[in-house]
C-alpha positions as CSV (number, residue, x, y, z in Angstrom):
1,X,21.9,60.5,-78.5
2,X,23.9,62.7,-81.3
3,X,22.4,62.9,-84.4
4,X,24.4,61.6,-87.1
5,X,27.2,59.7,-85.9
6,X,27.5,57.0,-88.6
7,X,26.3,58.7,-91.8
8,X,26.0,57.5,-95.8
9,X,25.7,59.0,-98.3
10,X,24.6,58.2,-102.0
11,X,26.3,54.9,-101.2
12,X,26.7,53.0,-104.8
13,X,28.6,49.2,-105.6
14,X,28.1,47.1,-108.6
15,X,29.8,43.6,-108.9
16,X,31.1,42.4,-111.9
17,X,31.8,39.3,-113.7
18,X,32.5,38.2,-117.5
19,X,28.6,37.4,-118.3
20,X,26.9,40.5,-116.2
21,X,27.2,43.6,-113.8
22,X,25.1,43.5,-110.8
23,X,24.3,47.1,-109.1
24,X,24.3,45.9,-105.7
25,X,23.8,49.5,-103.9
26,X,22.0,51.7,-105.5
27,X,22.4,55.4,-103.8
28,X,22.1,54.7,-100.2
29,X,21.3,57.3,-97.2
30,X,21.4,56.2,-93.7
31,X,22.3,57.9,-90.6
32,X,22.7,56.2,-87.1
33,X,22.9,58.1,-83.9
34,X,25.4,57.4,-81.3
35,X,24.6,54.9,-79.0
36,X,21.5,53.4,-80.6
37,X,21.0,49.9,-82.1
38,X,19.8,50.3,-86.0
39,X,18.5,47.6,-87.3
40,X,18.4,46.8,-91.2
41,X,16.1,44.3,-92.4
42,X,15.4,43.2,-95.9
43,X,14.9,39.6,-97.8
44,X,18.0,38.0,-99.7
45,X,19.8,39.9,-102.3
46,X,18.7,43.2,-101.0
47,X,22.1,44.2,-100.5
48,X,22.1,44.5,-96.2
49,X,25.7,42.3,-96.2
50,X,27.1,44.7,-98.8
51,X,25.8,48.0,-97.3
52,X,27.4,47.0,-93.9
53,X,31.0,45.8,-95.7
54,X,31.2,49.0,-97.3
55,X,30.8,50.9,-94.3
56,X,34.0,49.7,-92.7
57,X,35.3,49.1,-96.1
58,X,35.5,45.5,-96.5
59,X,33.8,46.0,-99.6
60,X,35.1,49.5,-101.7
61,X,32.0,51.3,-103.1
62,X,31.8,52.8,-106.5
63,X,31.1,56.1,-105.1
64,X,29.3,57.6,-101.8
65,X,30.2,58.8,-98.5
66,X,30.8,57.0,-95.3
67,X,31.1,59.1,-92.4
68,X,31.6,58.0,-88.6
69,X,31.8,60.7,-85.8
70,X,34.7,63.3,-87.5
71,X,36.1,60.5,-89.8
72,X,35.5,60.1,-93.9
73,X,35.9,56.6,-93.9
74,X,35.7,56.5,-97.7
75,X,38.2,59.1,-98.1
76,X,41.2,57.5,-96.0
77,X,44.2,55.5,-97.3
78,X,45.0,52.3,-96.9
79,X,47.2,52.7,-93.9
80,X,44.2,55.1,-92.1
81,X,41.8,52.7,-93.0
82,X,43.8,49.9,-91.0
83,X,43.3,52.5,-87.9
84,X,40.0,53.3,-88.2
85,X,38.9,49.8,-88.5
86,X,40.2,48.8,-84.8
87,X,37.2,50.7,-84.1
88,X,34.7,48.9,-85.7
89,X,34.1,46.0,-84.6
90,X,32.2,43.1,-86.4
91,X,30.8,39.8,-86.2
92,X,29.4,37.1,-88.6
93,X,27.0,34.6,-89.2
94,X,29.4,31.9,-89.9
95,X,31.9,32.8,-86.8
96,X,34.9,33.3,-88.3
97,X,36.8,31.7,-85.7
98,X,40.5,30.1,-86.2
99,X,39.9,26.5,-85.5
100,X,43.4,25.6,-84.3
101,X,43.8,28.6,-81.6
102,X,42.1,28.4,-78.4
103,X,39.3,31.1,-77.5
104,X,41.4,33.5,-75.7
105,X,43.7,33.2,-78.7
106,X,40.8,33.7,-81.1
107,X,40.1,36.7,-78.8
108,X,43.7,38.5,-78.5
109,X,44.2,38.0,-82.0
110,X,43.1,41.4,-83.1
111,X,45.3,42.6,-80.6
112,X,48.8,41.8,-81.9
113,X,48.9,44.8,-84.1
114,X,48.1,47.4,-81.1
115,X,51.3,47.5,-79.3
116,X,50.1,45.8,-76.2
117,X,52.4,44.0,-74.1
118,X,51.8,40.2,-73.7
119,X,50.3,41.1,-70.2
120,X,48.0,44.2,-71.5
121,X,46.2,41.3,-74.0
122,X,45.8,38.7,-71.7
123,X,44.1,41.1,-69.3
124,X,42.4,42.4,-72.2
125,X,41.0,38.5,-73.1
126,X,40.5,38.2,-69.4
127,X,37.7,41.1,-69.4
128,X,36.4,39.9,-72.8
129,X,35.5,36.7,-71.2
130,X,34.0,38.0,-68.5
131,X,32.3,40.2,-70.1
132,X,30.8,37.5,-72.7
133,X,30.2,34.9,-69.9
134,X,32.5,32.6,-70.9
135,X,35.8,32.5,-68.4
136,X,35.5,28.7,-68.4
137,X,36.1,28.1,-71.9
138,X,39.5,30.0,-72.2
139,X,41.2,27.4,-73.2
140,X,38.6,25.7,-75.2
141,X,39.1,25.2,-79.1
142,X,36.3,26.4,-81.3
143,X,35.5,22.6,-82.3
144,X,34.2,22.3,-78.5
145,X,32.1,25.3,-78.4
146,X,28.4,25.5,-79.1
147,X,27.4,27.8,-82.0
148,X,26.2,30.5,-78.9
149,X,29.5,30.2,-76.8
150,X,30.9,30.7,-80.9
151,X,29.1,33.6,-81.4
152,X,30.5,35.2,-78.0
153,X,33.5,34.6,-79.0
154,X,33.0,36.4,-82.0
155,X,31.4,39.0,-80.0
156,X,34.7,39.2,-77.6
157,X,37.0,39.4,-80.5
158,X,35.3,42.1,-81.7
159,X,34.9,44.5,-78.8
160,X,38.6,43.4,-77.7
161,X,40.0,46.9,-79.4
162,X,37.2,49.2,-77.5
163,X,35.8,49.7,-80.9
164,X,32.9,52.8,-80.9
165,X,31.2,51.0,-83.6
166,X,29.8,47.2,-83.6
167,X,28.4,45.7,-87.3
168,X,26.8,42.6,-86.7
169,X,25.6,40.8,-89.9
170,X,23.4,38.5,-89.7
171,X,25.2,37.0,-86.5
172,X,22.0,35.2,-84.8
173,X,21.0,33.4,-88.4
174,X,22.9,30.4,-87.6
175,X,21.5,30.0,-84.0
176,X,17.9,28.3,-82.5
177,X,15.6,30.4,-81.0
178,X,17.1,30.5,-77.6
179,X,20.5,31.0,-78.0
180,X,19.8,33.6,-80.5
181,X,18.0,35.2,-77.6
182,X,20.5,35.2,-75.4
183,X,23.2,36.5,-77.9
184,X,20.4,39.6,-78.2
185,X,20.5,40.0,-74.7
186,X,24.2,40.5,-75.1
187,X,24.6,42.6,-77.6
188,X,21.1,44.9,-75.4
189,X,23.5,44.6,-71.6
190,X,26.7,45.3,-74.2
191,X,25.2,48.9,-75.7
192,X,23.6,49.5,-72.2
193,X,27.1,49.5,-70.1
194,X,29.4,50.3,-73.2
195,X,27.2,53.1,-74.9
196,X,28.4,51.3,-78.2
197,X,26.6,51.9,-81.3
198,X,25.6,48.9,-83.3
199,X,24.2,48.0,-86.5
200,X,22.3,44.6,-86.6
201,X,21.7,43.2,-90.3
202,X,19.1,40.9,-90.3
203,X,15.9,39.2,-92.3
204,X,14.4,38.4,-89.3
205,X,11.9,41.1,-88.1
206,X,11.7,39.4,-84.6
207,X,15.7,40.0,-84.0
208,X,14.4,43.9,-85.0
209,X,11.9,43.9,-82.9
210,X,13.5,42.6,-79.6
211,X,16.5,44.3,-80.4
212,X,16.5,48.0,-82.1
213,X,15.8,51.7,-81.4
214,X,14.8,52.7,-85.1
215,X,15.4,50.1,-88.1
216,X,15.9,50.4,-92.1
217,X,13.7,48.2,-94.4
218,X,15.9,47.4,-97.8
219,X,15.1,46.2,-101.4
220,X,16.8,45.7,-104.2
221,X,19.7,47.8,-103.3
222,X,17.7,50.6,-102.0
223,X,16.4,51.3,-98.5
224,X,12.6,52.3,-98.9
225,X,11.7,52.9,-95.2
226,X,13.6,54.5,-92.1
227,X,12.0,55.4,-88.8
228,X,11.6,54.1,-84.9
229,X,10.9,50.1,-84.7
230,X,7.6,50.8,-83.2
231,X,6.4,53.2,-85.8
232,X,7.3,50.9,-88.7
233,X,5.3,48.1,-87.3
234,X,2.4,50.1,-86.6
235,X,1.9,51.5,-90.1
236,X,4.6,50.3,-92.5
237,X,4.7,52.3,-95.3
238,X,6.6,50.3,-98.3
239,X,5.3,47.1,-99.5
240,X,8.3,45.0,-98.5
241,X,7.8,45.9,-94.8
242,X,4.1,45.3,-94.7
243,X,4.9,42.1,-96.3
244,X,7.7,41.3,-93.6
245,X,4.9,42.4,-90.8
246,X,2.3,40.0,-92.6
247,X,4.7,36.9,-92.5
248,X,5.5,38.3,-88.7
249,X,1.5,38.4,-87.5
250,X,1.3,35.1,-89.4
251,X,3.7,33.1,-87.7
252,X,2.6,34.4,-84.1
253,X,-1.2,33.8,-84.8
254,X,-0.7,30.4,-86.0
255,X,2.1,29.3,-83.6
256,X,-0.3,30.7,-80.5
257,X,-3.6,28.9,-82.4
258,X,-1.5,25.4,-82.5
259,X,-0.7,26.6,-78.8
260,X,-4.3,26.5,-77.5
261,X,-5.7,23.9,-79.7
């Protein structure tokens, strides 16, 4: 893997509002290698959602660097910025699905502004759906999808411009245990066969776990931990992601005692 292919630097945002301002990001560095899956964990309010809207610009930052493979994100206007993002996909927690277009038209949506031909998309929403599992439900309306089969769809529509970058926030959150599972699978089989490079915000250090080469704990705007999965678990270093590890032994060894008794 290359070192460094999605790099921040001294990342600062503050909201504001008539009563307060809020500093939000408070001088992040990160840097995510090409290929991997980097997993950022931190309770509510630590900032995760704003960190990963800045990095495709969603969000503006006050001030920092964003930096993926040769390109200054935070440096490019407005009509750059629209280029850059086809490569960087994302997907939600809530979706974000049209309700009154079908999937494939959910899917081909992002592709309007490409210049494909009306053929290239729908060969383009033909391999999404493969690729999601879900040719059956082309013609299918959001309303009569499950949240899973909506969460591929989000996951199609987001890979439908060959993006090198996939930001997933919080996108299992909204799902039971299994499905979630099975959307992590996708998102593992989709990094595997694409080599894309994904960052997974989360507050659940299972999703981490299952999921990630080398993860981010974050509080209060800052990130006070970075390292492989593996070595965080085994001897976190920052109080937040001992106490995330405590709730995580906690809910295992109770849920396998209730098992046997």
């Amino acid at each position: 893997m290359e070192e460094k292919f999605i790099e921040v630097k001294q990342l600062y945002k503050t909201f504001h509002n008539k009563k307060q301002s809020i500093e939000v990001l408070k001088g992040i560095d990160l840097s995510v290698k090409k290929g991997e899956i980097y997993g950022i964990v931190g309770f509510s309010g630590a900032g995760k959602s704003t960190l990963v809207r800045c990095i495709n610009r969603l969000e503006e930052p006050d001030s920092g660097i964003v930096r993926i493979g040769d390109k200054e994100i935070t440096s490019l206007k407005k009509d750059q910025l629209n280029v850059e993002r086809r490569k960087i996909g994302m997907i939600f927690q809530q979706f974000n699905l049209f309700d009154s277009m079908t999937v494939a038209q959910n899917i081909a949506y992002p592709l309007k502004l490409t210049g494909l031909s009306a053929k290239e998309r729908d060969a383009k929403v033909d391999e999404m759906l493969v690729l999601v599992g879900l040719t059956d439900k082309k013609n299918a309306y959001p309303g009569e999808l499950s949240g899973g089969q909506k969460q591929r769809v989000g996951i199609a529509r987001a890979l439908a411009n060959n993006p090198d970058v996939l930001l997933s926030d919080e996108a299992t959150s909204a799902l039971d245990p299994q499905t979630t599972l099975a959307v992590l699978d996708l998102l593992k089989e989709i990094n595997e066969k694409l080599g894309l490079t994904i960052i997974l915000i989360t507050h659940e250090l299972e999703v981490i776990k299952y999921t990630c080469h080398r993860m981010a704990v974050m509080e209060n705007g800052k990130l006070l931990e970075q390292g492989l999965v593996k070595d965080i678990f085994q001897n976190p270093q920052c109080e937040t992601a001992k106490n995330f590890i405590n709730v995580y032994n906690k809910f295992r060894s109770d849920y396998w005692q209730e098992e046997v008794e």
